[in-house]
C-alpha positions in Angstrom: -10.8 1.0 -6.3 -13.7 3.7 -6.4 -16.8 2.5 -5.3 -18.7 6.0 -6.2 -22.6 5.0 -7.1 -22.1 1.6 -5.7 -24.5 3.3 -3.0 -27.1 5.4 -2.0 -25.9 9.2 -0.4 -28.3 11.4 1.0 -26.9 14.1 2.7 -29.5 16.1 5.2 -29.0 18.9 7.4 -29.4 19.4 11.5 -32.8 19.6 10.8 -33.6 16.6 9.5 -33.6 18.8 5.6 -32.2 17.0 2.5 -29.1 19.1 1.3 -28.3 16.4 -1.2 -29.0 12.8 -3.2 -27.2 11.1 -5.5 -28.5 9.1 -8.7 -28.2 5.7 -7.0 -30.5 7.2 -4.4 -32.8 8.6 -6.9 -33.0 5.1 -8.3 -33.6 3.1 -4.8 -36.1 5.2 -4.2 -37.9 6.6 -7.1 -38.0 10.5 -6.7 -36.0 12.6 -8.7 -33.5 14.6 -7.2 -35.9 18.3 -7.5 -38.5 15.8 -5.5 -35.5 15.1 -2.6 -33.6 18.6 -2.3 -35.1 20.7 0.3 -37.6 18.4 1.5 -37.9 16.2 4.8 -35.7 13.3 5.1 -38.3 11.1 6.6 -40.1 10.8 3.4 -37.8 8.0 2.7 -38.4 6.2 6.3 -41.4 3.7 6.7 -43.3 4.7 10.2 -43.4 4.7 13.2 -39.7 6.0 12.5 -41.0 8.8 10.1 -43.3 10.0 12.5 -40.4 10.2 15.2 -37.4 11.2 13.2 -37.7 14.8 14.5 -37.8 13.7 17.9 -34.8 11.8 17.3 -32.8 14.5 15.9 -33.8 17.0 18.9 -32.8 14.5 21.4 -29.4 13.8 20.0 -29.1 17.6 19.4 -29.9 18.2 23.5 -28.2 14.7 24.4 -24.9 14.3 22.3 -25.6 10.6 22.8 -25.1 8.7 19.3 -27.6 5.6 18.9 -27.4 5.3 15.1 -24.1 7.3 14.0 -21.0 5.3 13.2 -23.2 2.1 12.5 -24.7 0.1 10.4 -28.4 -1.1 11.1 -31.4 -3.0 9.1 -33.8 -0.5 8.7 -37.5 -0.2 6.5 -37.4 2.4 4.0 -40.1 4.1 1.5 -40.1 4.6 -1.8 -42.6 7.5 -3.5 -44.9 4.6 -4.8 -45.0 3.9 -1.2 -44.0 0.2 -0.7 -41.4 -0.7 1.7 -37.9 -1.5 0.7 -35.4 -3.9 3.3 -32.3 -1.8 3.7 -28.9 -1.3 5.2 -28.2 2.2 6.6 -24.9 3.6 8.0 -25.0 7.4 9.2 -22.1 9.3 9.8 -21.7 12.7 11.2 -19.9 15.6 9.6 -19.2 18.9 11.9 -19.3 21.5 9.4 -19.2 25.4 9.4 -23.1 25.3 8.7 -23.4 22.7 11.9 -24.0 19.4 12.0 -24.5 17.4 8.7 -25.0 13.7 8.6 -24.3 11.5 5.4 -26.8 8.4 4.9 -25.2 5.3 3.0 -28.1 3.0 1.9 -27.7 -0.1 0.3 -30.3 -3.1 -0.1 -30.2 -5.6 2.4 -30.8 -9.2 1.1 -34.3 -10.8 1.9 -33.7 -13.6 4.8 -37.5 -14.9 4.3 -38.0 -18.1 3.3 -41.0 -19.6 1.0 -41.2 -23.4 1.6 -43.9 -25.1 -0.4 -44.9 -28.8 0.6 -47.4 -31.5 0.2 -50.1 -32.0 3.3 -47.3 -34.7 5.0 -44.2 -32.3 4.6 -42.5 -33.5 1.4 -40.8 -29.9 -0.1 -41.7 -29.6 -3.7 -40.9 -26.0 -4.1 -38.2 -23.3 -1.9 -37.9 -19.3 -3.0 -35.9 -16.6 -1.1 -31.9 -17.3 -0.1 -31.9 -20.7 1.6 -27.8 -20.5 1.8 -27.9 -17.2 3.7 -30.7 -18.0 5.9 -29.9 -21.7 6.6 -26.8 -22.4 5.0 -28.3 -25.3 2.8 -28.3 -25.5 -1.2 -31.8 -26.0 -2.7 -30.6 -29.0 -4.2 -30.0 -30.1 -0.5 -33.7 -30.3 0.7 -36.1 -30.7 -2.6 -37.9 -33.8 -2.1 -36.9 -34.2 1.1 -39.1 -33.6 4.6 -39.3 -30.3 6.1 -38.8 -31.9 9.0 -35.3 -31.8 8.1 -35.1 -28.0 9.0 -36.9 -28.5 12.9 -34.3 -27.8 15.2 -36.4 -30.2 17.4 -39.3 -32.4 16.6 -41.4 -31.1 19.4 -41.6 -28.1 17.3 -42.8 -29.6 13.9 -43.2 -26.4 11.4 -46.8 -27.9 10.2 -49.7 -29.3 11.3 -49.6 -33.5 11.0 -51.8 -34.8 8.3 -53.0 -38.1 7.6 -53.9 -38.4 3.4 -55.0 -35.6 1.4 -56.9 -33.7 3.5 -56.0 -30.5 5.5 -56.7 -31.0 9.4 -60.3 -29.8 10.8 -58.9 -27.5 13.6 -55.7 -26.4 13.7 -53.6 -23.9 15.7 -50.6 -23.5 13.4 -52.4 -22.5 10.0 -52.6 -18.8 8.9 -51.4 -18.3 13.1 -47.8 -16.5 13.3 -45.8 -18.7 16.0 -42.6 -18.7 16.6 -39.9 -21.2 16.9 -36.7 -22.9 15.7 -35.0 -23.8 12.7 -31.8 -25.6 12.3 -28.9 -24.3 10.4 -26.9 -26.8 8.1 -23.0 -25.5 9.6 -24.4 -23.9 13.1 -25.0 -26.0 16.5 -27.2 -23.2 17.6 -30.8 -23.0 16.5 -31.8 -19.8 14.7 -34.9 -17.9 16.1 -37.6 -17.5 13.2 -41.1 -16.4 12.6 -43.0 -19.2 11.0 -46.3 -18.3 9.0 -47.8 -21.3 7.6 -50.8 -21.1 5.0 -53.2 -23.5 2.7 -51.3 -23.3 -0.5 -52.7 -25.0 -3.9 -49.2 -27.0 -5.4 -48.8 -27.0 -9.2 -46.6 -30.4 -9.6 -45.9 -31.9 -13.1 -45.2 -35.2 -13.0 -42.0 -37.4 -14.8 -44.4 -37.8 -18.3 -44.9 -33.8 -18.6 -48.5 -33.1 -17.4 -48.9 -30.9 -14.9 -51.6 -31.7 -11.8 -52.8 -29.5 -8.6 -52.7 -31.3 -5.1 -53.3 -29.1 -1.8 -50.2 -28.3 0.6 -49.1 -25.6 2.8 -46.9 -22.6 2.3 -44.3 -21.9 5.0 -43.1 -18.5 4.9 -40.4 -18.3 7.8 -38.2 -15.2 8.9 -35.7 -15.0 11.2 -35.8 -12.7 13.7 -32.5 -13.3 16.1 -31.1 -9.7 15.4 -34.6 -8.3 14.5 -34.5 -4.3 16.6 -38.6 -3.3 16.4 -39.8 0.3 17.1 -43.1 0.7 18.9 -44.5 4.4 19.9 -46.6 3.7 23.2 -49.0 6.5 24.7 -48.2 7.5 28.1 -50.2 5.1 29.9 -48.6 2.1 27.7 -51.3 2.1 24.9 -49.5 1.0 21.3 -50.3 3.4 19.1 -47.6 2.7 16.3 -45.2 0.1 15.5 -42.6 -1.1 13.0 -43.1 -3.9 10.3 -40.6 -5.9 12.1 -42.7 -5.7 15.2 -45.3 -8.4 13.8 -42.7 -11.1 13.1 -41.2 -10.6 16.8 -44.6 -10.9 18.5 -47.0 -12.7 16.0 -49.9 -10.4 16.0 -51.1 -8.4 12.6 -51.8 -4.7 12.7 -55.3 -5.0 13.7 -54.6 -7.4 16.2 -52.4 -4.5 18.1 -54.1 -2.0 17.7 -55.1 0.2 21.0 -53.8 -3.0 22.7 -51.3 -2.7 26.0 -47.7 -3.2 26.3 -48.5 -4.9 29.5 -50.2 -7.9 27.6 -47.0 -8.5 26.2 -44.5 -8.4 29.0 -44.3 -10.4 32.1 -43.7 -7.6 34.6 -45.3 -4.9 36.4 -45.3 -1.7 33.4 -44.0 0.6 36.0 -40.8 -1.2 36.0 -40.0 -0.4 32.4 -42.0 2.8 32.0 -40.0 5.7 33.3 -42.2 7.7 35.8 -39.4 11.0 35.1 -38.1 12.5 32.2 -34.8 10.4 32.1 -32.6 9.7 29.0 -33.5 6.2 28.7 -34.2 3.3 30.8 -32.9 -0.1 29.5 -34.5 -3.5 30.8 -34.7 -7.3 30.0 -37.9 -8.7 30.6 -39.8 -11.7 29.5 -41.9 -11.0 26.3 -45.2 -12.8 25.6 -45.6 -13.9 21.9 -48.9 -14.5 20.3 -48.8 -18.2 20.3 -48.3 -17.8 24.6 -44.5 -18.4 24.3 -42.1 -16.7 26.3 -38.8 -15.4 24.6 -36.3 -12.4 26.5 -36.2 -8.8 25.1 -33.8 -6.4 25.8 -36.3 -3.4 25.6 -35.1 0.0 26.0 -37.9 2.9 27.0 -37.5 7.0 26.5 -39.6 9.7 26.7 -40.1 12.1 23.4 -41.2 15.2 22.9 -42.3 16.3 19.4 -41.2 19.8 18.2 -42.6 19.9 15.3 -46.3 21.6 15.0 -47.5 18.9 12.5 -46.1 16.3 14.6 -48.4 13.0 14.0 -48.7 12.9 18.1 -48.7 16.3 19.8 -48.2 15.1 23.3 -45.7 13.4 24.5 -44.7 9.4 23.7 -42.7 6.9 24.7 -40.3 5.2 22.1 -40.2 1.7 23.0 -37.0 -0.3 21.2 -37.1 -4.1 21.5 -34.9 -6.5 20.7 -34.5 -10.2 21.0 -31.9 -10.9 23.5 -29.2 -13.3 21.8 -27.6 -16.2 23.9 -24.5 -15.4 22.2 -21.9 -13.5 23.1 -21.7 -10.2 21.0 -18.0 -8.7 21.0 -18.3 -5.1 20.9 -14.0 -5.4 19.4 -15.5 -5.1 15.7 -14.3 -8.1 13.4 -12.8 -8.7 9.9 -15.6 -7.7 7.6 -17.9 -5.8 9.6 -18.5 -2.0 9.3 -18.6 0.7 11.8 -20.3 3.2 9.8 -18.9 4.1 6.3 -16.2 1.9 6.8 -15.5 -1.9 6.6 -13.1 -3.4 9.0 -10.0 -5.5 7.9 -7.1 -6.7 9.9 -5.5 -5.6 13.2 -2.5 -3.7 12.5 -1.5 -3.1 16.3 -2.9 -3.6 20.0 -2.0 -1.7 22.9 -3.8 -1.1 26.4 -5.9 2.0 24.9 -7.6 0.0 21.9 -6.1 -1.2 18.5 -5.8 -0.1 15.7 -7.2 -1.9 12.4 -7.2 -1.6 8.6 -10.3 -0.7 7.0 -11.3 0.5 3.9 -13.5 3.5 3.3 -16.6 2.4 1.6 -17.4 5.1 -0.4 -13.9 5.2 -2.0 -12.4 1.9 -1.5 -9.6 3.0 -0.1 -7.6 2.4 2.4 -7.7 3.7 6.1 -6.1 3.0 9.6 -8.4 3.1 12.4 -7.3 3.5 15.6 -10.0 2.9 18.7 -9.4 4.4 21.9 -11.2 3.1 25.1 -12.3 5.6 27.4 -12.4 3.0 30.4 -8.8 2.5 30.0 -7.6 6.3 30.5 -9.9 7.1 33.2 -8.6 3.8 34.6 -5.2 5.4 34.5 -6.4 9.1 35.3 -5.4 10.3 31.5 -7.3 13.3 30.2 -10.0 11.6 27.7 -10.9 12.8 25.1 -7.1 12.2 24.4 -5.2 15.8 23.3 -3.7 12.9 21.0 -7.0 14.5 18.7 -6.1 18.0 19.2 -2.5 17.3 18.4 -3.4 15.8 15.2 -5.8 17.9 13.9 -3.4 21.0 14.0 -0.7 19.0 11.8 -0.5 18.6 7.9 2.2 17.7 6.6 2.9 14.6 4.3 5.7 13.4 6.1 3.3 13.0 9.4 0.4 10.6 9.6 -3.0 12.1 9.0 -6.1 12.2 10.6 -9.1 12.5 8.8 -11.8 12.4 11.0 -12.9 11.0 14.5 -15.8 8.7 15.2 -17.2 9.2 18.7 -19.5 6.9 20.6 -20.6 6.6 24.1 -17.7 4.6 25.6 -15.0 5.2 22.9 -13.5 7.0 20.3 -11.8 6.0 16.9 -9.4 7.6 14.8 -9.6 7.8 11.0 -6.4 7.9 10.3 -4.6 7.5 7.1 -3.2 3.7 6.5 0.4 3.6 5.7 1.7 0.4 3.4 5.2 -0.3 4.4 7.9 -1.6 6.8 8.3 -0.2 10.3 12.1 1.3 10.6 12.9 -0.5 13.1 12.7 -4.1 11.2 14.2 -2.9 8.4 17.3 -1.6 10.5 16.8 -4.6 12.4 17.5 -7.2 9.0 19.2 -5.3 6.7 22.4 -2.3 6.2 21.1 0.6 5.1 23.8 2.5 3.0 24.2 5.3 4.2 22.9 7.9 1.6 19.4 5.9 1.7 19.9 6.4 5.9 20.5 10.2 4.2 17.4 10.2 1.9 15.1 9.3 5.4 16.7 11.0 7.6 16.0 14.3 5.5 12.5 13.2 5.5 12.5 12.3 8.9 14.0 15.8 9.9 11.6 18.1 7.7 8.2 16.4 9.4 9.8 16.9 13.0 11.2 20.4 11.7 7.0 21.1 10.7 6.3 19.7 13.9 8.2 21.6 16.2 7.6 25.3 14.4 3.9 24.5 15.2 4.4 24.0 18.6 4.2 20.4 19.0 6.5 17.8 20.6 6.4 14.2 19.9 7.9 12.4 22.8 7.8 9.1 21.7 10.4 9.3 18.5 11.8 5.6 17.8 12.3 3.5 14.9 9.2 1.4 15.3 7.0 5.2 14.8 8.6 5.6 11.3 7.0 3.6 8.5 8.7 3.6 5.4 6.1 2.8 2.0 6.7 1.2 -0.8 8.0 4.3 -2.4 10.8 5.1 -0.2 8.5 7.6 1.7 8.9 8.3 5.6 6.1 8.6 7.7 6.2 9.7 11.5 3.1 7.9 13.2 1.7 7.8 16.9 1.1 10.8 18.1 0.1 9.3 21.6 2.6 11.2 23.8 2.3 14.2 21.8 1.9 17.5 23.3 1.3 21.1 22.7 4.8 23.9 23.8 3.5 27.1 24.5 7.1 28.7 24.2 10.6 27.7 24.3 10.1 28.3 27.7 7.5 25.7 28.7 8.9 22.8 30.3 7.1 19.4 30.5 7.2 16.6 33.6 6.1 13.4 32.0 8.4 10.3 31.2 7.3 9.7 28.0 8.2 7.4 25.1 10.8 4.0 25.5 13.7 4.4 28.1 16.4 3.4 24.7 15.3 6.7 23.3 15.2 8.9 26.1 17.0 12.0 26.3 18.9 11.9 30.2 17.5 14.9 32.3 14.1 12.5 32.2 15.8 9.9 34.0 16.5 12.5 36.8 12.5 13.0 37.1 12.7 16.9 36.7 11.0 19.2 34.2 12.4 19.0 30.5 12.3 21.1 27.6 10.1 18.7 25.0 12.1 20.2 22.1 15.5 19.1 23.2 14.1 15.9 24.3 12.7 14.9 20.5 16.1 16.1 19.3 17.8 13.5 21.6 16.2 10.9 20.2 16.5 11.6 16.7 20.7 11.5 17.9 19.2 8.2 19.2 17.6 7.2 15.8 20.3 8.5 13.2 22.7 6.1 15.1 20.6 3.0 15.3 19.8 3.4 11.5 23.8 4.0 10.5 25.0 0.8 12.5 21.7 -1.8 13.5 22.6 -1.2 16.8 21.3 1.1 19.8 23.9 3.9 21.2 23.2 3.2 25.2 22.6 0.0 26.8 21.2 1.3 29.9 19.8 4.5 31.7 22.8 5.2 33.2 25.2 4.9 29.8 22.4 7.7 28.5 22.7 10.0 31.4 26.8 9.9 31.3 26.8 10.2 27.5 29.2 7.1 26.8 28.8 5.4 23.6 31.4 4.2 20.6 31.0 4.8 17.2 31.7 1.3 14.9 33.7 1.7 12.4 31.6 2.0 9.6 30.2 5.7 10.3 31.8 8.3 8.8 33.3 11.4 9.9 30.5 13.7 9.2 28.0 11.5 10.4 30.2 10.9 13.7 30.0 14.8 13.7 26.4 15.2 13.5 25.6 12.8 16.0 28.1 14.2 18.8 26.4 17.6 18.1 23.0 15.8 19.2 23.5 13.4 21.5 25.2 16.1 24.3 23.8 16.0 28.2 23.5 19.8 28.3 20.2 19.6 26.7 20.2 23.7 25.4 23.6 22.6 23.8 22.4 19.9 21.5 21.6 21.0 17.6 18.3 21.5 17.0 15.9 20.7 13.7 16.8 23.3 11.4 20.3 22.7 12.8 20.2 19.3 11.9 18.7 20.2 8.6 21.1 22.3 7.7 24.7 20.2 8.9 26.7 19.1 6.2 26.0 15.8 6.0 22.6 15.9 6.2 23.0 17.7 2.8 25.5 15.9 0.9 24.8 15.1 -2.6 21.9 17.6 -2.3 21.8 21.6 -2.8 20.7 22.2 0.5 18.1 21.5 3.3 14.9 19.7 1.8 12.0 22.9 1.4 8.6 22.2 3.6 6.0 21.0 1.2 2.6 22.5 0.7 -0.1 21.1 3.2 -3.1 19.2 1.4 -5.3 22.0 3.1 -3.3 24.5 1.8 -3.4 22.5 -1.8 -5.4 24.3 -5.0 -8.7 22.6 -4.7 -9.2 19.7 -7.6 -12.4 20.6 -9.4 -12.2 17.2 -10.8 -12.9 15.5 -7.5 -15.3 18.3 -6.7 -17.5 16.8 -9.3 -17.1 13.5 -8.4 -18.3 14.2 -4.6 -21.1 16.4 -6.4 -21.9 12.9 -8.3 -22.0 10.7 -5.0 -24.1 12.7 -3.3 -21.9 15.4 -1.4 -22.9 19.0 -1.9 -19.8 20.4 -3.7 -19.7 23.9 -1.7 -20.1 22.1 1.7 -16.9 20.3 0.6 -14.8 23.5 -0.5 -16.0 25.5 2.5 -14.7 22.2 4.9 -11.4 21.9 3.0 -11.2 26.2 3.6 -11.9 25.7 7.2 -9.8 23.1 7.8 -12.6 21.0 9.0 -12.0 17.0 9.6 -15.5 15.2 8.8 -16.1 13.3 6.1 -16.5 15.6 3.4 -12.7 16.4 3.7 -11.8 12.9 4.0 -13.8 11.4 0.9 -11.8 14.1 -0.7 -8.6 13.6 0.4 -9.1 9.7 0.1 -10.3 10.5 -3.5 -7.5 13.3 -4.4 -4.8 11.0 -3.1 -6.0 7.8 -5.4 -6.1 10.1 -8.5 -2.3 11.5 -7.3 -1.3 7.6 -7.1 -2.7 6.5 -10.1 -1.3 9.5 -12.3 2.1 8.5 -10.9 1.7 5.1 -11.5 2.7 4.7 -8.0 6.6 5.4 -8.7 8.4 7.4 -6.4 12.1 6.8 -4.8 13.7 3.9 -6.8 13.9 1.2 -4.7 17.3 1.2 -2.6 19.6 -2.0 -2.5 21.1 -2.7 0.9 22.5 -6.3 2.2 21.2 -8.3 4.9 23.1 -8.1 7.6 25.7 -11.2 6.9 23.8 -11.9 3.7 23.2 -11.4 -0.2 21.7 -8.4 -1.1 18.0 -7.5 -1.1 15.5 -4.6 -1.9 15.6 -2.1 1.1 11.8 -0.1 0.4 
């Protein structure tokens, strides 16, 4: 499911320079793509953020800290005509060899506002905008009806009272920006809006056809519970800029603000929110003061910028002053079905463990499919585990189909997920579990099995945590070794390892005697441990202390050579036991085939597709930044759209055949499809 042109790309460089744009983002915002190459990326940003975008970028560049990468945010954008467009913008960051790239993904975000036209005593003759999204009604719900009906309380009617057909001689609510509360149709909680309500002229046409004018009022009301406003503030507090958004949160109009004082809007001494040092940021709630004189709480957060740029608008230094309602509920930073983190959209949690979990989500540039795994950095140092995790490290320097891959890594303040590639299929372990495996399919995995660890271990890297729940098997028969968690890096055969790693049933015994271990022989147990479990259902050792002596019984059903492989690995003497390419090359590891399986070429090492070249060139994605990554074995997400994109073209030639699916019985039943 390819979603190229669905959306907006531009692609800009570390300094803010655009590298690239696609035809959907020549179209959002009306330049052609000659007008976009080379030139600022700010032309496309509505200020104050246009006039600060520079800043921005410098202080991430010194700081490292993301604010807007691996999100998804309402933001104001420009088009050349120069009217303002409501968007949705998620940033990613792409390390390349030319430094740091980001990738913007716009699309339009729907309009919230609401138009409510009424009669002078409330009777609603007229409704444009999304009702449904903004108040979960149907038009059909509310025409003719009061507007009282959307109050969330009637001490906070939404217009003036009138008595006939005249408008009221004074009144405080007309043409004034106030804010209150509306009430949602499915929600018990009110939703925060903006309420502008003007003198309107009603065209009606009555039940016999003609059509009359009567005077009413226009309510135009926006919600502003997850409004974030930018305002640039002088050093002494003075507002010198802010954001569209900023008007609806606070009720005044441009000309209102201007040269006016932060300090008229908050209750609190300035010098509690404005930082007297250069610090990162200072982050406050404080009581805000609306136009109307009602109070609301703001989480407000306050840092010092510096503009490097000589035609800066503001040569001296500013403060950039983010506000935001604060939001009674409670937000749960555990992403949900549905939302995005970045370029991708979250789906279901495949897994939990005490690090983070690990989700589906699909990559929305592709459509396809994509594991993420989210490791909390609270939860290592908790534990006193190295973080970032060399999990990363180990991952990047493996390729090899038979291994999960990573694509890229998303990193935020107080985590880090994994892009990792999603895997469709059955654990091992419940397919052993349910079903008996003949055993030339336990044969055809095995081999699989053997040539990833066999990859593995030539590159200097250990599992430690091989079991039948780490080995997904697709829908194709295909074997895929997954978790690297406990995976580490053997400098030579020499370099022994302390840590008990991986579950007790698999472990080899010299860990049980809490001494160092070679990590090599160790995986190689537990493959003994794995072959076994997969021939018969069953585990070889039903304690630590059967492991450590050796003793276990072969049923009946294993054959000779498969008996004879597994004595050869499962041997105390840990330098005795067969290793990989031994196991690769034992006779029955190769009956019915000419010999051990070959290593397959790496998708790094794979002849670039100039097929997929184009269609990155047609999202957005500067073709020679792509082949340069793919050269350099970069992981960003140039190499991942590719990969995503290479791998759905590879699927759809085959027409997603591979290994015919095996038949196997139940255990004690009828027979049923193994893969």
């Amino acid at each position: 499911m390819s979603l190229l042109g669905s959306y907006a790309v531009v692609t800009s460089d570390k300094h803010g320079t655009i590298l690239s744009a696609n035809q959907s983002a020549v179209k959002l915002f009306g330049y052609a793509q000659e007008e976009l190459v080379g030139t600022k990326v700010n032309i496309l940003m509505a200020p104050p953020y246009s006039d600060q975008h520079d800043a921005f970028l410098a202080r991430y560049k010194n700081t490292k800290e993301p604010h807007v990468i691996g999100k998804t945010r309402a933001v104001t954008g420009l088009n050349k005509e120069g009217e303002t467009i409501n968007l949705k913008l998620s940033l990613s960051e792409a390390e390349t060899a030319r430094g740091s790239l980001f990738i913007a993904l716009f699309e339009q975000a729907p309009d919230t506002r609401v138009i409510v036209d009424t009669n002078l005593t409330g009777e609603i003759f007229g409704i444009k905008g999304n009702l449904f999204l903004t108040l979960g009604y149907h038009k059909e719900e509310i025409l003719g009806n009061n507007i009282s009906q959307l109050c969330f309380t009637q001490d906070s009617p939404f217009m003036p009272i009138c008595e006939g057909d005249t408008y009221p001689n004074d009144s405080k609510i007309i043409g004034k920006i106030r804010t209150t509360q509306a009430k949602h149709k499915t929600k018990p909680h009110a939703i925060n809006i903006s309420l502008l309500v003007k003198k309107a002229t009603l065209r009606i046409r009555s039940a016999d056809g003609e059509s009359s004018n009567i005077p009413g009022f226009r309510s135009i009301i926006t919600p502003i519970d997850d409004v974030e406003t930018m305002v640039v503030l002088s050093l002494s507090g003075e507002i010198l800029s802010a954001s569209a958004d900023f008007y609806h949160l606070f009720g005044y109009t441009e000309e209102e603000i201007a040269e006016r004082s932060i300090t008229s809007l908050v209750k609190c001494d300035v010098r509690e929110i404005l930082p007297s040092e250069r610090v990162p940021r200072t982050k406050k709630r404080v009581k805000c003061i609306h136009q109307d004189k009602s109070v609301f709480t703001a989480d407000i957060s306050i840092e010092l910028c510096s503009n490097p740029e000589e035609d800066a608008k503001y040569q001296e230094d500013v403060f950039i002053c983010k506000i935001s309602r604060a939001s009674s509920k409670k937000k749960d930073k555990e992403s949900s079905h549905g939302t995005t983190m970045g370029l991708y959209t979250y789906g279901k949690v495949l897994g939990s463990g005490y690090f983070g979990k690990v989700r589906m989500a699909r990559h929305r540039l592709t459509g396809e499919r994509v594991a993420i795994k989210t490791l909390r950095k609270k939860q290592y140092l908790a534990v006193n585990m190295e973080y970032p995790p060399r999990e990363i490290s180990v991952l990047k320097s493996l390729d090899h189909p038979n291994i999960n891959r990573l694509y890229d890594t998303v990193i935020e303040t107080d985590r880090i997920h994994l892009i990792l590639e999603h895997v469709e299929g059955r654990e091992l372990c419940e397919i052993v579990e349910t079903e008996n495996i003949p055993e030339e399919v336990c044969r055809h995995l095995w081999r699989q099995i053997l040539t990833g660890i066999s990859y593995m271990h030539t590159n200097g890297v250990v599992h430690r945590d091989l079991k039948l729940e780490n080995i997904i098997i697709d829908k194709t028969g295909f074997a895929k070794i997954i978790d690297m968690g406990f995976g580490n890096f053997v400098l030579n055969p020499s370099h022994l390892l302390r840590t008990f790693c991986g579950s007790p049933d698999y472990a080899a015994p010299e860990l049980f005697l809490g001494k160092a271990y070679n990590g090599f022989h160790a995986d190689c147990w537990s493959l003994g441990v794995l072959l076994f479990a997969m021939l018969t259902g069953l585990l070889p050792f039903k304690d630590s202390q059967s492991a450590m002596k050796g003793a276990y019984q072969f049923p009946s059903s294993v054959s000779e050579g498969a008996r004879d492989l597994i004595k050869r690995i499962l041997v105390k003497e840990s330098p005795q036991r067969l290793t990989v390419n031994d196991m690769l090359a034992h006779p029955w590891t190769n009956v019915g085939y000419s010999g051990p399986p070959p290593q397959p070429i790496s998708l790094f090492n794979s002849k670039i597709d100039n097929d997929i070249l184009q269609e990155m060139e047609n999202l957005g994605m500067d073709s020679s930044t792509v082949k340069t990554s793919i050269e350099r074995r970069e992981f960003n997400q140039f190499t991942t759209t590719y990969f995503l994109l290479l791998q759905a073209k590879i699927r759809k030639l085959s027409g997603q055949e591979g290994t015919p699916k095996a038949k196997s019985k139940k255990r004690g039943g009828d027979e049923c499809a193994l893969l």
